[in-house]
N, C-alpha and C positions, 0 to 999 in steps of 0.2 A: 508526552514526548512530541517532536514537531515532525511532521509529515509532509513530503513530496511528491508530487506525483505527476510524471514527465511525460511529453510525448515527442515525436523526434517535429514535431511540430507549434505547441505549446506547455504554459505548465497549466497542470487540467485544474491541481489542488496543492495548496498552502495553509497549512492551519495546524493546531493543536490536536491530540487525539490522544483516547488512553485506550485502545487496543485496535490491531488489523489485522483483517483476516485476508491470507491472500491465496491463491490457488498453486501453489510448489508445482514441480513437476512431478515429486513421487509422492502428492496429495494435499490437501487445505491444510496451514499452520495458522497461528493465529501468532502475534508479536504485540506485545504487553510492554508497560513503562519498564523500562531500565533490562531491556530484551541484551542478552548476551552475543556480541559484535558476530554477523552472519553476512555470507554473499549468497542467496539462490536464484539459479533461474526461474520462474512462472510458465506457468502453461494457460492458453486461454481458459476462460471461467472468470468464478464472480470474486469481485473485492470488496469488502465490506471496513468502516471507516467507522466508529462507532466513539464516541465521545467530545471532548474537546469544548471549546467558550458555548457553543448550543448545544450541547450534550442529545445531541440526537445522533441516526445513523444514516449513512447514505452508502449508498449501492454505486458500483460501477462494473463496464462487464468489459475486461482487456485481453487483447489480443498478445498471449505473450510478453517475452519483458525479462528483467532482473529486479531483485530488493538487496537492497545495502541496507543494515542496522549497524549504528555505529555511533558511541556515545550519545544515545537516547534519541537520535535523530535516524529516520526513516525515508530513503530516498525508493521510487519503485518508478522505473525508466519501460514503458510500455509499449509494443510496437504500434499498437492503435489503442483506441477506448472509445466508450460509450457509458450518458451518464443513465443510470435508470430514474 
């Protein structure tokens, strides 16, 4: 799936990924290829990015936000971030 991940300042990440884990507000979900069309808000806490063309994982730790999943595409609009 293709992943975004925005800040009201830059875009932080662009890339491929086959799952995210992201911090909801009523707890951690994680959103898998072909994730069933959702809007939630985020709570600060950690995001986790795990697959895609280097099939490694990377951390980030965001303040807040929403996630769009929607035909297989991942957008997550962050009020701040930080990469670990």
């Amino acid at each position: 799936m293709t992943l975004e991940i925005l800040t009201p300042d830059k875009k932080v990440y662009e890339g491929e990924a086959t799952s995210v884990t992201v911090p909801g507000t009523l707890g951690l979900f994680e959103i898998l290829n072909h994730h069933a069309p959702i809007i939630s808000t985020l709570q600060d806490g950690k995001l986790t990015v795990r697959g895609g063309s280097a099939a490694k994982e990377e951390v980030f730790f965001i303040k807040g936000g929403v996630v769009e999943v929607l035909n297989n595409k991942v957008i997550i609009l962050a009020e701040g971030i930080q990469h670990k």
